[in-house]
N, CA, C and O atoms as CSV, one atom per row, in Angstrom:
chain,resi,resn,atom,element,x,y,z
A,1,UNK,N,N,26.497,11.142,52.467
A,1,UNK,CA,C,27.882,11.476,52.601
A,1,UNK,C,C,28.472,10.584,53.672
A,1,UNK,O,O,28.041,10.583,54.825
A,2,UNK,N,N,29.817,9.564,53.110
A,2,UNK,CA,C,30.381,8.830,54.078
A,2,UNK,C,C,31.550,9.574,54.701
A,2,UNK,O,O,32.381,9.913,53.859
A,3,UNK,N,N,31.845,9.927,55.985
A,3,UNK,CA,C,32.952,10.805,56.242
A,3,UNK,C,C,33.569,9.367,57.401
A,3,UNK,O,O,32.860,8.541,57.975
A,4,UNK,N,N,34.579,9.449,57.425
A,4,UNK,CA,C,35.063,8.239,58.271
A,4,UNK,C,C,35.226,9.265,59.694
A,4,UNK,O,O,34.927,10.459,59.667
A,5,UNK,N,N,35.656,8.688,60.692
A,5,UNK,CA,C,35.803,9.065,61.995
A,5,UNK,C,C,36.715,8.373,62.778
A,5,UNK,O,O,36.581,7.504,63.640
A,6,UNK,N,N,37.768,9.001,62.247
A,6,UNK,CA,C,38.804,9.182,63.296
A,6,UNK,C,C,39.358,7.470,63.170
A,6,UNK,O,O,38.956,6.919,62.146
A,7,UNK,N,N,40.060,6.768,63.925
A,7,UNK,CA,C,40.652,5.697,64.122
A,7,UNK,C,C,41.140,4.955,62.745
A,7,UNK,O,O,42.044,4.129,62.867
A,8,UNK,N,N,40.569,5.212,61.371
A,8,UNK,CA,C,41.239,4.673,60.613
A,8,UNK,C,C,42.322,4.064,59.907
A,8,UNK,O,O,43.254,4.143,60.708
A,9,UNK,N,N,42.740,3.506,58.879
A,9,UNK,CA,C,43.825,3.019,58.865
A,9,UNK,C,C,45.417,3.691,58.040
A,9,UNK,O,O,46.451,3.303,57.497
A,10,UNK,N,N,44.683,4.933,58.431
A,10,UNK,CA,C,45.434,6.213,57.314
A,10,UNK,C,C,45.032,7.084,56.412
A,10,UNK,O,O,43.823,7.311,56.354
A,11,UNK,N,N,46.088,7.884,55.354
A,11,UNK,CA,C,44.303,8.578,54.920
A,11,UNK,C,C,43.748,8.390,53.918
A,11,UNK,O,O,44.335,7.437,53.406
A,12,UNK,N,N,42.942,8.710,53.269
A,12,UNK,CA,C,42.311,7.878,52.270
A,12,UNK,C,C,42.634,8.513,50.765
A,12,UNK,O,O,42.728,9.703,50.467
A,13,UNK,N,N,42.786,7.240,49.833
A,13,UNK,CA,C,43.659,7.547,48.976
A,13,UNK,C,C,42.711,7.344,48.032
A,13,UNK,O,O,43.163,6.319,47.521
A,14,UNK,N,N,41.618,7.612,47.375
A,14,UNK,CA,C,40.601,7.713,46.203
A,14,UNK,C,C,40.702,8.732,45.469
A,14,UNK,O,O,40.957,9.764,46.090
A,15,UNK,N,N,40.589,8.829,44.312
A,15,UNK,CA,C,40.551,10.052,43.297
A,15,UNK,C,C,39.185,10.376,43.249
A,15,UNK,O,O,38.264,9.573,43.102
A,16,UNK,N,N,39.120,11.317,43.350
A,16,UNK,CA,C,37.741,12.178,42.849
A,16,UNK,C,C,37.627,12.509,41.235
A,16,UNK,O,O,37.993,13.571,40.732
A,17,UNK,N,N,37.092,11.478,40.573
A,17,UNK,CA,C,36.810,11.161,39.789
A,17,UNK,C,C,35.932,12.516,38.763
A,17,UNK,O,O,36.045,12.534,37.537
A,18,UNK,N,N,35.323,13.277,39.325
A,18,UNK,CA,C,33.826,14.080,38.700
A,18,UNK,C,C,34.329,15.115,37.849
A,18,UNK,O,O,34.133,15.271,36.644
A,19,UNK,N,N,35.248,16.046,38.936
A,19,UNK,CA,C,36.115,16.990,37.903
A,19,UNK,C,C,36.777,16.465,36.281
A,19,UNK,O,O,36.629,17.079,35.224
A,20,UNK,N,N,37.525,15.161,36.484
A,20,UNK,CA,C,38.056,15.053,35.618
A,20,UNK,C,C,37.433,14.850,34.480
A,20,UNK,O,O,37.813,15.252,33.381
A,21,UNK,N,N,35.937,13.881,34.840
A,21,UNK,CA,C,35.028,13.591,33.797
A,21,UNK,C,C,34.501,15.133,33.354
A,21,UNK,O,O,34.350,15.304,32.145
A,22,UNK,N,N,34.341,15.763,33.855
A,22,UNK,CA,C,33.820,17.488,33.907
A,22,UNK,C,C,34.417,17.702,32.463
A,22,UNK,O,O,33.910,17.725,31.342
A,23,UNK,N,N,35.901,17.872,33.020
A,23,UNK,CA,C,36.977,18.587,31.831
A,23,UNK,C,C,36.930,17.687,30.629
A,23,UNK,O,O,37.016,18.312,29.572
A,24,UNK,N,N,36.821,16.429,30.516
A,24,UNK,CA,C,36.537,15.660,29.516
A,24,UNK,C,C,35.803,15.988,28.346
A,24,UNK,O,O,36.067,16.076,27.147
A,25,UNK,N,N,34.825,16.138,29.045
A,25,UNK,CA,C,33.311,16.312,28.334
A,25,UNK,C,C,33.374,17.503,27.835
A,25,UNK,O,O,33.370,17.357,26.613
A,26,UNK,N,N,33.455,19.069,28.214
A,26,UNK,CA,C,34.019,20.562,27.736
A,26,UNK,C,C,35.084,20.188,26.923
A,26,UNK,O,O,35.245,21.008,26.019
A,27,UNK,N,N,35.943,19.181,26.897
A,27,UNK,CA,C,37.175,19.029,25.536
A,27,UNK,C,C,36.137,18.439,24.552
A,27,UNK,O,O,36.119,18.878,23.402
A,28,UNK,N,N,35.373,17.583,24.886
A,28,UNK,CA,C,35.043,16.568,23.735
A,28,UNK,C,C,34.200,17.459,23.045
A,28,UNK,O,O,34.219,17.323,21.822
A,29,UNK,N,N,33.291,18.542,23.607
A,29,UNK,CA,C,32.283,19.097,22.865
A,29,UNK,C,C,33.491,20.401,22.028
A,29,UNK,O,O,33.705,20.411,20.816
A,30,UNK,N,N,33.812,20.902,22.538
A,30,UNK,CA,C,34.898,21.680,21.902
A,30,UNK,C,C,35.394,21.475,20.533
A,30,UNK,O,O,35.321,22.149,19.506
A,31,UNK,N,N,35.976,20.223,20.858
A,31,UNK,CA,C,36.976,19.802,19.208
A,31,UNK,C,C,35.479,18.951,18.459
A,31,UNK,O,O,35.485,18.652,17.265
A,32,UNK,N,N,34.378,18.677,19.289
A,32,UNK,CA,C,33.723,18.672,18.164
A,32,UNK,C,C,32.772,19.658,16.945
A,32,UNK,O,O,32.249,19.516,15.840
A,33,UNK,N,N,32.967,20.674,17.973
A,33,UNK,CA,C,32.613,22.454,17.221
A,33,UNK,C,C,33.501,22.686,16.117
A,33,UNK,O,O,33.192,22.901,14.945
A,34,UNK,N,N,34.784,22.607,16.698
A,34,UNK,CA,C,35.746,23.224,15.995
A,34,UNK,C,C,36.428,22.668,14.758
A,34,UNK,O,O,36.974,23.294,13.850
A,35,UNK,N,N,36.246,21.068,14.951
A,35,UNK,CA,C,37.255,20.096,13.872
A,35,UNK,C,C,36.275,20.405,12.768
A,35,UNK,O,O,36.969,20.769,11.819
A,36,UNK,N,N,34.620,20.448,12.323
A,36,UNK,CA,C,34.619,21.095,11.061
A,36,UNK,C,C,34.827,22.407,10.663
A,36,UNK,O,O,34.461,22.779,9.548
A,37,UNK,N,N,35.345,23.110,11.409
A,37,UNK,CA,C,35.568,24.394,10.971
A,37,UNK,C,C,37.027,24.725,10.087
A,37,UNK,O,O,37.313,25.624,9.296
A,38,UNK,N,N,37.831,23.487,10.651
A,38,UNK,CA,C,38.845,23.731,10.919
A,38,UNK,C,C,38.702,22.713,8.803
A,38,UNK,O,O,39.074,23.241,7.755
A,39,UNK,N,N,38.294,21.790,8.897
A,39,UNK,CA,C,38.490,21.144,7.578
A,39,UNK,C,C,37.874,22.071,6.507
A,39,UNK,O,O,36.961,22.807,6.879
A,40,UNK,N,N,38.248,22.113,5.296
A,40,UNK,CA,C,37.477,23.017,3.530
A,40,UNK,C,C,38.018,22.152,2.869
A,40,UNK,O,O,39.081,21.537,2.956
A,41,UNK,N,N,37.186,22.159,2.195
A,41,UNK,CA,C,36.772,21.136,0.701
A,41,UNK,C,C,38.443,22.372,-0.203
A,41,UNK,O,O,38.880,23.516,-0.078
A,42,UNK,N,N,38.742,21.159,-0.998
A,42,UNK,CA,C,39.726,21.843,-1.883
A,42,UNK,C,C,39.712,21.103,-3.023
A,42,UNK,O,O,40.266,20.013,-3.168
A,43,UNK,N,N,38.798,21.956,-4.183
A,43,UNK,CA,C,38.446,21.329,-5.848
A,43,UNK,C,C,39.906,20.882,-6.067
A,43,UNK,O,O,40.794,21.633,-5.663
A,44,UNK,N,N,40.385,19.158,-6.966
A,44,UNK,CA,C,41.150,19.388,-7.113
A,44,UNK,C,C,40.819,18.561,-8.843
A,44,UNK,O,O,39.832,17.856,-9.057
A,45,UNK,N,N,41.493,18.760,-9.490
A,45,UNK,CA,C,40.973,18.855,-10.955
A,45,UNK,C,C,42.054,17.820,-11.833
A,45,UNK,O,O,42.884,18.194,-12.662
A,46,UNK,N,N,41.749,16.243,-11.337
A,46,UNK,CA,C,42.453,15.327,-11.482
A,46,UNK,C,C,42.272,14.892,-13.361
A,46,UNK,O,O,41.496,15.440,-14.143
A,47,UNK,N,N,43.032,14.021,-13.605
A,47,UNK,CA,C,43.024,13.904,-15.101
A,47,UNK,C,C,42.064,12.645,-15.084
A,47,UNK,O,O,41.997,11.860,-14.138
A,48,UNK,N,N,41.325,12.554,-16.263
A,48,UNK,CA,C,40.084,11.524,-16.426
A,48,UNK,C,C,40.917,10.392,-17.362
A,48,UNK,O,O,41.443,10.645,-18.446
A,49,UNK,N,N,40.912,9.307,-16.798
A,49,UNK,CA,C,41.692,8.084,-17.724
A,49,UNK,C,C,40.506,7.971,-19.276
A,49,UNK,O,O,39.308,8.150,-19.498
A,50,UNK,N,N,41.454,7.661,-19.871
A,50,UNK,CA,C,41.237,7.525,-21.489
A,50,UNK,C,C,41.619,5.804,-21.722
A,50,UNK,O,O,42.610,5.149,-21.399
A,51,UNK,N,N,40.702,5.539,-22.233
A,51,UNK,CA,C,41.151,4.079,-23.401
A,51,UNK,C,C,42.086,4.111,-24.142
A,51,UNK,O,O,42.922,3.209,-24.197
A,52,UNK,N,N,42.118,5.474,-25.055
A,52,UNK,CA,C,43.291,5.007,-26.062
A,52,UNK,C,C,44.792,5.724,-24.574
A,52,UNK,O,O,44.889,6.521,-23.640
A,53,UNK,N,N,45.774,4.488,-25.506
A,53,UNK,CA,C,47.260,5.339,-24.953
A,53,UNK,C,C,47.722,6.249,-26.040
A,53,UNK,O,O,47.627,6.023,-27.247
A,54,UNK,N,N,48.279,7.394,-25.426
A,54,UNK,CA,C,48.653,8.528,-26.307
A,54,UNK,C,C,49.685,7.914,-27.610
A,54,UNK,O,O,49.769,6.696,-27.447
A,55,UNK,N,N,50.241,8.221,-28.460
A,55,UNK,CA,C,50.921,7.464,-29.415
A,55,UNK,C,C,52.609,8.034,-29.101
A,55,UNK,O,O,52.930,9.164,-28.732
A,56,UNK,N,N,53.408,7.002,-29.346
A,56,UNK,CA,C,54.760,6.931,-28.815
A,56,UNK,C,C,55.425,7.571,-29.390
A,56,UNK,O,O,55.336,7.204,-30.561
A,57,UNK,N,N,56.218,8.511,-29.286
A,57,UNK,CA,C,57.033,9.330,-30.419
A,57,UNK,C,C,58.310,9.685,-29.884
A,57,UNK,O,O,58.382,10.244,-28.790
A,58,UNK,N,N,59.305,9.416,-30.546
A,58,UNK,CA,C,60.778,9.923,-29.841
A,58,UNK,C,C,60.426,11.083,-29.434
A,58,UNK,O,O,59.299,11.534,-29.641
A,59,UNK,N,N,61.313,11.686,-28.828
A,59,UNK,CA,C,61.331,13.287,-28.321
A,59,UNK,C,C,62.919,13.693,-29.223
A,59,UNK,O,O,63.864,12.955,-29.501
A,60,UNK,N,N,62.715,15.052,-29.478
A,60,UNK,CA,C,63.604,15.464,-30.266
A,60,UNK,C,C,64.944,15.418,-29.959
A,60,UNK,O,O,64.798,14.973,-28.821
A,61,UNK,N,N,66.458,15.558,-30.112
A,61,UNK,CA,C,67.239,15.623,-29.800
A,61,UNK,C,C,67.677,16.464,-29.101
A,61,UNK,O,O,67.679,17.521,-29.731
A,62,UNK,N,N,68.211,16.634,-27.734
A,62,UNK,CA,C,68.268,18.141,-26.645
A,62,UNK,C,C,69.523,18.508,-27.664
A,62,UNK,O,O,70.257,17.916,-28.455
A,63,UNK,N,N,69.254,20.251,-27.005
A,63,UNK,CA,C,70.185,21.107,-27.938
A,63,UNK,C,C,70.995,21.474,-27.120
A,63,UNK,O,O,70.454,22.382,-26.490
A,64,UNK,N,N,72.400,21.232,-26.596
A,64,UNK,CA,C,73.418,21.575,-26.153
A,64,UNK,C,C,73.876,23.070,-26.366
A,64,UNK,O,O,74.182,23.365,-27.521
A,65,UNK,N,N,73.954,23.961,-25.489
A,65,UNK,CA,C,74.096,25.248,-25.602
A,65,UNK,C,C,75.413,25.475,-24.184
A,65,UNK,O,O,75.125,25.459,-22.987
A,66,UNK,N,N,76.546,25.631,-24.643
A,66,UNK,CA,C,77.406,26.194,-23.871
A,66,UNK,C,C,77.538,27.408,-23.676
A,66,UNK,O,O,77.546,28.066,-24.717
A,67,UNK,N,N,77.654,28.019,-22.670
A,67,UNK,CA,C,78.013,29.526,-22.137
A,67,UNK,C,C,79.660,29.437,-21.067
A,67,UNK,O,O,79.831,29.012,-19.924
A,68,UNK,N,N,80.615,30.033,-22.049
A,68,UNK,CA,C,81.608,30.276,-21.772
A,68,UNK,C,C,81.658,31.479,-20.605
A,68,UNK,O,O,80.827,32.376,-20.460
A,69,UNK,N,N,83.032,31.209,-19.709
A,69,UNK,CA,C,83.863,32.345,-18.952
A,69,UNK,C,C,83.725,33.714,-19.768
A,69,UNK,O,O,83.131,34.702,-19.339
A,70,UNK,N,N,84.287,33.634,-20.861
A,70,UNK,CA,C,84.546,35.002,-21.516
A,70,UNK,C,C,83.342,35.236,-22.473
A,70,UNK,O,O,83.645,35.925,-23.447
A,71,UNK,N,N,81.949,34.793,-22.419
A,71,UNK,CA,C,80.977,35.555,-22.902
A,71,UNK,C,C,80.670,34.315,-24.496
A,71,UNK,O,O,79.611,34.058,-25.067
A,72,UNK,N,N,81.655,33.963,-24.691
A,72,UNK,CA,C,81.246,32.547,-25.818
A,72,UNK,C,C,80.279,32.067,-26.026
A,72,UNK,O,O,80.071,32.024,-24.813
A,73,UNK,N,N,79.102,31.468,-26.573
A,73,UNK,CA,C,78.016,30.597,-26.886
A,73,UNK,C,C,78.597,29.740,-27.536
A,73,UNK,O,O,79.679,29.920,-28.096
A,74,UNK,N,N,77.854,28.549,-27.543
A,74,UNK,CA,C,78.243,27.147,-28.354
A,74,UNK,C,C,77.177,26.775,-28.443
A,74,UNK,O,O,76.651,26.507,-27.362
A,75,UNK,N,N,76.444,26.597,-29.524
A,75,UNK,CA,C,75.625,25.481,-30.435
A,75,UNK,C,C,75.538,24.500,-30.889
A,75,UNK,O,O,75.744,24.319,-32.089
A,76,UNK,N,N,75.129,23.348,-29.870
A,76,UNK,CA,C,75.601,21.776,-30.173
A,76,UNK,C,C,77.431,22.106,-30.696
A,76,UNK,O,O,77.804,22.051,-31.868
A,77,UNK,N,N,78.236,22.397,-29.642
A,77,UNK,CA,C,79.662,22.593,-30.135
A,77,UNK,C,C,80.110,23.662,-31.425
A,77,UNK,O,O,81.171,23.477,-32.022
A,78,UNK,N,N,79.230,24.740,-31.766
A,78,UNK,CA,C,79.621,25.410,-32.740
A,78,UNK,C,C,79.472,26.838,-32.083
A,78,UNK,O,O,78.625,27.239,-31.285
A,79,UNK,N,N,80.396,27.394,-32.577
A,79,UNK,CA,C,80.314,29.074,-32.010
A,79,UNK,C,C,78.856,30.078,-32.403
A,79,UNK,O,O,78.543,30.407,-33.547
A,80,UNK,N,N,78.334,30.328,-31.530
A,80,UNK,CA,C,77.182,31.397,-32.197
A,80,UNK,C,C,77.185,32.572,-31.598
A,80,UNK,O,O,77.740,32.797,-30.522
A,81,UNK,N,N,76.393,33.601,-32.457
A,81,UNK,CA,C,76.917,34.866,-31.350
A,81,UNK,C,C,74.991,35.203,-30.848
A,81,UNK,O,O,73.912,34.725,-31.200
A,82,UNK,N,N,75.251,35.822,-30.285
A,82,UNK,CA,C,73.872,35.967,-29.182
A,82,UNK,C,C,72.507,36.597,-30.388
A,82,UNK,O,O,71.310,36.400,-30.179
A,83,UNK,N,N,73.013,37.291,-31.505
A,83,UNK,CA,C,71.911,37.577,-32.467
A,83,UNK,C,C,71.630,36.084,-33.067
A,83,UNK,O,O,70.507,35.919,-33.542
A,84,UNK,N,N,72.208,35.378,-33.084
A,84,UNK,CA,C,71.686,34.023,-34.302
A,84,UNK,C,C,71.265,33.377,-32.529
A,84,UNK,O,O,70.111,33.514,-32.122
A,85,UNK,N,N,71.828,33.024,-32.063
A,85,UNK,CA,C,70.773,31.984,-31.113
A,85,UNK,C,C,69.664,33.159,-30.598
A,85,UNK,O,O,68.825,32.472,-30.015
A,86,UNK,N,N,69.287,34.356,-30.521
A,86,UNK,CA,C,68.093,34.598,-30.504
A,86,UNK,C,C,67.107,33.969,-31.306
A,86,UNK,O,O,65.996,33.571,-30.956
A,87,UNK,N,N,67.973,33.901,-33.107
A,87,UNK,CA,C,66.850,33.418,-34.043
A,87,UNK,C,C,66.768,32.197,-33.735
A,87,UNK,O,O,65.768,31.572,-34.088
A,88,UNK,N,N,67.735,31.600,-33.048
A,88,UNK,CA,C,67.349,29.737,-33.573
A,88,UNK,C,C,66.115,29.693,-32.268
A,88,UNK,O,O,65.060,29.116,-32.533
A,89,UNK,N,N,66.251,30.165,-31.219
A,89,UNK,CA,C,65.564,30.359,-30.248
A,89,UNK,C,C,64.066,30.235,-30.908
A,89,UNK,O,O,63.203,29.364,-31.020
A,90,UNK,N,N,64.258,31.624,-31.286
A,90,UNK,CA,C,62.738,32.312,-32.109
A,90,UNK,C,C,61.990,31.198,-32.850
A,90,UNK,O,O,60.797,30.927,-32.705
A,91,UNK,N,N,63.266,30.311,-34.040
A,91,UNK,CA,C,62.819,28.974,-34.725
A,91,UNK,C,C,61.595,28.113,-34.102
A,91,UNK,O,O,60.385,27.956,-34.270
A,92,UNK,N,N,63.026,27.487,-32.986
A,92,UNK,CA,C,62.308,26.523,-32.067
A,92,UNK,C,C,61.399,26.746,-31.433
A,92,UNK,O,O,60.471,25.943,-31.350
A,93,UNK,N,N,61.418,28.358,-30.562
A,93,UNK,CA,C,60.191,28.295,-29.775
A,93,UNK,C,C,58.455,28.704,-30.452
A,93,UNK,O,O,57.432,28.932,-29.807
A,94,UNK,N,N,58.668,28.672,-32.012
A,94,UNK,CA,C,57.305,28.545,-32.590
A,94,UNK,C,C,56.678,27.387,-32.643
A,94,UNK,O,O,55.493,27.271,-32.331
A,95,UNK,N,N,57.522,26.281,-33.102
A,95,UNK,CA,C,57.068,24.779,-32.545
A,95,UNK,C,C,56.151,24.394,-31.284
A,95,UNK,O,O,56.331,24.749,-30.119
A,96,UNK,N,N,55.068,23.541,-31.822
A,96,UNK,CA,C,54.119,22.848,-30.321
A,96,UNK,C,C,54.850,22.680,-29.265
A,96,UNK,O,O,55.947,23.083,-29.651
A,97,UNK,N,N,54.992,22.292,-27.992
A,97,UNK,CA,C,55.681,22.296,-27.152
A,97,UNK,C,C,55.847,20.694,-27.142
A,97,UNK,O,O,56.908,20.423,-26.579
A,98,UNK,N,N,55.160,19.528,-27.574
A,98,UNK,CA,C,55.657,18.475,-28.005
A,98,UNK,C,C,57.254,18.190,-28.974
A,98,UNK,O,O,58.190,17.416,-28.769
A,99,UNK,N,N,57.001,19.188,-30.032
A,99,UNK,CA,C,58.245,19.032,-30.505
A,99,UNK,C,C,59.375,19.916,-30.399
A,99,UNK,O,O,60.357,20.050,-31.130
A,100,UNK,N,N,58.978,20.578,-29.176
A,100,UNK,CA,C,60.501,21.399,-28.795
A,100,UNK,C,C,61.441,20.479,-28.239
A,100,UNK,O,O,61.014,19.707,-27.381
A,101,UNK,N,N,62.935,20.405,-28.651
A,101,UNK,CA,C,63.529,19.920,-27.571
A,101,UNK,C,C,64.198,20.630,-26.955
A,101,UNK,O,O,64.418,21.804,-27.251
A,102,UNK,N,N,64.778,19.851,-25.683
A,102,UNK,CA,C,65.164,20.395,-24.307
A,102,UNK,C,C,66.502,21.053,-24.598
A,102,UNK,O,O,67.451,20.598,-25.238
A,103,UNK,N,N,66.337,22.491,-23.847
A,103,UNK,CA,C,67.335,23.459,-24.449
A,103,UNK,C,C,68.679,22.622,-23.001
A,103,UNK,O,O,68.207,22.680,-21.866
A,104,UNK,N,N,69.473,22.257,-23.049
A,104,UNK,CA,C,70.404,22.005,-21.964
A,104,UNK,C,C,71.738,23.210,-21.922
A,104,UNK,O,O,72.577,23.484,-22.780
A,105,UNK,N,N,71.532,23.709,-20.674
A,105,UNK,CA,C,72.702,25.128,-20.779
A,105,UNK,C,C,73.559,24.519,-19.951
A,105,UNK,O,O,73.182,23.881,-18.967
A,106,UNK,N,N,74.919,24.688,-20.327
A,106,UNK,CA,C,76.113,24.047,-19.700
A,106,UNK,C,C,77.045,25.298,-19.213
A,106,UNK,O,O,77.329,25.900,-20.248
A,107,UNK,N,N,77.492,25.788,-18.384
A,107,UNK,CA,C,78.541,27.063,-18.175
A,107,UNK,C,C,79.537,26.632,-17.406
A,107,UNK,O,O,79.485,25.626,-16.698
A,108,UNK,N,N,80.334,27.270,-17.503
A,108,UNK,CA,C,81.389,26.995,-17.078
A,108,UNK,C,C,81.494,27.062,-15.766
A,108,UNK,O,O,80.332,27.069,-15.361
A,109,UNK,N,N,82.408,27.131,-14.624
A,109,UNK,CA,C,82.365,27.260,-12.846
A,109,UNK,C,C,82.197,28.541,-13.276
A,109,UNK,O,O,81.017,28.840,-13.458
A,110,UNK,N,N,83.207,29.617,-13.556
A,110,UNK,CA,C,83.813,30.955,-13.578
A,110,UNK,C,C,83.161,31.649,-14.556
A,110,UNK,O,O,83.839,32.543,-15.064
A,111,UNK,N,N,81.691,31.465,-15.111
A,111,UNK,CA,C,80.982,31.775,-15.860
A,111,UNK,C,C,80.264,32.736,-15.016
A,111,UNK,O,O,79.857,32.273,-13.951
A,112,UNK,N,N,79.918,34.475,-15.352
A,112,UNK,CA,C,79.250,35.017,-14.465
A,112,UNK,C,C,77.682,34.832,-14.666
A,112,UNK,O,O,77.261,34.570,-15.792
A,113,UNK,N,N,76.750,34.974,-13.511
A,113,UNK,CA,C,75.210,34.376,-13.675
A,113,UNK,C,C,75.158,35.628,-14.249
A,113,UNK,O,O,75.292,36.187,-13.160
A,114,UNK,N,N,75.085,36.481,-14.962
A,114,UNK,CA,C,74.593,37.520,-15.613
A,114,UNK,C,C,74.051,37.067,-16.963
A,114,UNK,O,O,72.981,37.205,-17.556
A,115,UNK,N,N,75.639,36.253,-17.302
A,115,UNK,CA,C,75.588,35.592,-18.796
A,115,UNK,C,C,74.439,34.449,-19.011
A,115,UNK,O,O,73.702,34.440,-19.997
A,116,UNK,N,N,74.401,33.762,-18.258
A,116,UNK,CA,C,73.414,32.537,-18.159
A,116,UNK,C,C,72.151,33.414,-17.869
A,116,UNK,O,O,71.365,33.486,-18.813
A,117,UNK,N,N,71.864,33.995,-16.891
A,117,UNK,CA,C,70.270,34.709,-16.838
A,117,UNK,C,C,69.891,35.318,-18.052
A,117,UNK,O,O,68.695,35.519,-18.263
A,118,UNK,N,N,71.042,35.748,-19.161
A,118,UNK,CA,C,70.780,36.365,-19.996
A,118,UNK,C,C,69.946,35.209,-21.060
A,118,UNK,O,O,68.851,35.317,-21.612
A,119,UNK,N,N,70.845,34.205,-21.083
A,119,UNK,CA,C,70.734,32.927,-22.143
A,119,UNK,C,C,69.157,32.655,-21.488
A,119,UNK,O,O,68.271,33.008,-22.266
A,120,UNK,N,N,68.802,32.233,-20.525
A,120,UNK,CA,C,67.355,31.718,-20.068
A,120,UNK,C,C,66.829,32.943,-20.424
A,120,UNK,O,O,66.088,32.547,-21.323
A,121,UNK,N,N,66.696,33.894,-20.395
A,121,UNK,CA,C,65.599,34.974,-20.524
A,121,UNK,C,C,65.393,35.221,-22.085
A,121,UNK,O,O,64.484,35.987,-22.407
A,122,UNK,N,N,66.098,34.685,-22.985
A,122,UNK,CA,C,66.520,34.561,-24.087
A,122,UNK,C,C,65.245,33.484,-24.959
A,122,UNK,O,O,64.337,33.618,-25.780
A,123,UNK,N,N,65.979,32.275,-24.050
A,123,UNK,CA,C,65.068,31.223,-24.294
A,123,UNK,C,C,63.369,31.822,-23.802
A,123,UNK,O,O,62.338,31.979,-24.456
A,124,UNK,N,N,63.604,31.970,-22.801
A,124,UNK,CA,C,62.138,32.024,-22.080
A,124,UNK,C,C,60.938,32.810,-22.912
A,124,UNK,O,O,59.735,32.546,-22.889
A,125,UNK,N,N,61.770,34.086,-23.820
A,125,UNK,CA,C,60.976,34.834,-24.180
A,125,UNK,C,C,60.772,34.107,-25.465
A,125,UNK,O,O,59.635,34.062,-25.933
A,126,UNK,N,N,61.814,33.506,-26.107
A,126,UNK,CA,C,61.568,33.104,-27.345
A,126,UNK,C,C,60.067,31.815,-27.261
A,126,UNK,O,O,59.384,31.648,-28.272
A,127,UNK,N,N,59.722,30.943,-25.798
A,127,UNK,CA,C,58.548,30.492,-25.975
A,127,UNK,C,C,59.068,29.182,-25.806
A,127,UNK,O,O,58.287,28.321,-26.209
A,128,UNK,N,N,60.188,28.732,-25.318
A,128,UNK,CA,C,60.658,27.501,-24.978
A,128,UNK,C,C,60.536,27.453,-23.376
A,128,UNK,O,O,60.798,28.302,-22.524
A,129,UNK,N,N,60.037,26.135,-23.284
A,129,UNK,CA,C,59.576,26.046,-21.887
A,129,UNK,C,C,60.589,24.644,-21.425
A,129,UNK,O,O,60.644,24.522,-20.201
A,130,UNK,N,N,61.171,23.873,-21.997
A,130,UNK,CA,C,61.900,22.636,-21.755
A,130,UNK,C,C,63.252,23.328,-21.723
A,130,UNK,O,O,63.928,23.342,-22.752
A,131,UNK,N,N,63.704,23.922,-20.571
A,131,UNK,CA,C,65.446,24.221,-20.056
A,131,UNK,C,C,65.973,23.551,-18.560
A,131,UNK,O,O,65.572,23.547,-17.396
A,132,UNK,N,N,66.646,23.222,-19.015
A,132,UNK,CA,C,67.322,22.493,-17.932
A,132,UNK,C,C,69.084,22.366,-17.997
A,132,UNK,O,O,69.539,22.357,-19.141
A,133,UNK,N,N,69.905,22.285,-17.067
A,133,UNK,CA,C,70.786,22.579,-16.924
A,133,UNK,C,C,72.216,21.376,-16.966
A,133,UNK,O,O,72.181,20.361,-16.271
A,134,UNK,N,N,72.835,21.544,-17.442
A,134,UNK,CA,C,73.856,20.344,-17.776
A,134,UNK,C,C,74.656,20.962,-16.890
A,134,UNK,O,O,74.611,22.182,-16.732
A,135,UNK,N,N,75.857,19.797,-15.908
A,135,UNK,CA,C,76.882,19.677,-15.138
A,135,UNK,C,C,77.963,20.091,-16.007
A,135,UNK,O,O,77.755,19.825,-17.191
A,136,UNK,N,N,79.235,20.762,-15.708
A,136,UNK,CA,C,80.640,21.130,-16.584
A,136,UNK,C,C,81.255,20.317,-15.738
A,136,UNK,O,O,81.044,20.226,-14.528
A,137,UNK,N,N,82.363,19.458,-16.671
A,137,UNK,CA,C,82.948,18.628,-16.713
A,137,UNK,C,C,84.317,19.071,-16.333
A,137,UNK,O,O,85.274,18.322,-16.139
A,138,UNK,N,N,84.307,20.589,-16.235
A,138,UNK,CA,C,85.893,21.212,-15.737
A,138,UNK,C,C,85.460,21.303,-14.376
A,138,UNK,O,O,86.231,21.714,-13.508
């Protein structure tokens, strides 16, 4: 042990180095306990590439379905009342899901969501899974 004595040139300015290495070493063993605990494997069930490419086929024509303010349906622009687009529904949604096409629901601003939840639940049950929603132009 060097202890100085007295007359020096001020006081002495060294870090004590030991502690800090101390705390170091208790972190390093720590996160090395813990970081595999902390990682799990997660199966993830990617698609296996194929040689052939699938074969090219238009997709069907989307079916324009308007839902009016006052309770109206429109069928690609034709009036229907809620028993016949159940059936056309029923039609389409027996089809593969390749050849369904995309039901597009258009409503008006001032259209209440009652009417539209009705139209999707419509579709949904009938077994059509391609709905998506068109912008109104009013």
């Amino acid at each position: 042990m060097a202890f100085t004595t007295g007359g020096g040139s001020g006081p002495m300015a060294d870090i004590n180095v030991t502690p800090l290495v101390d705390v170091m070493l208790v972190l390093l063993i720590i996160f090395m306990i813990t970081a595999p605990m902390l990682s799990h494997k997660i199966k993830i069930d990617l698609p296996q590439p194929t040689d052939k490419p699938p074969p090219l086929t238009n997709p069907p024509e989307p079916i324009r379905l308007s839902v009016q303010a006052t309770g109206t349906l429109y069928w690609n622009d034709e009036p229907i009342s809620e028993e016949a687009l159940r059936a056309q529904l029923a039609v389409i949604g027996v089809k593969p899901l390749d050849e369904q096409p995309e039901l597009d629901i258009r409503a008006e601003k001032t259209t209440k969501y009652q009417l539209v939840a009705t139209v999707m639940a419509d579709a949904k049950n009938a077994g059509l899974s391609k709905i998506g929603f068109v912008s109104s132009t009013q």
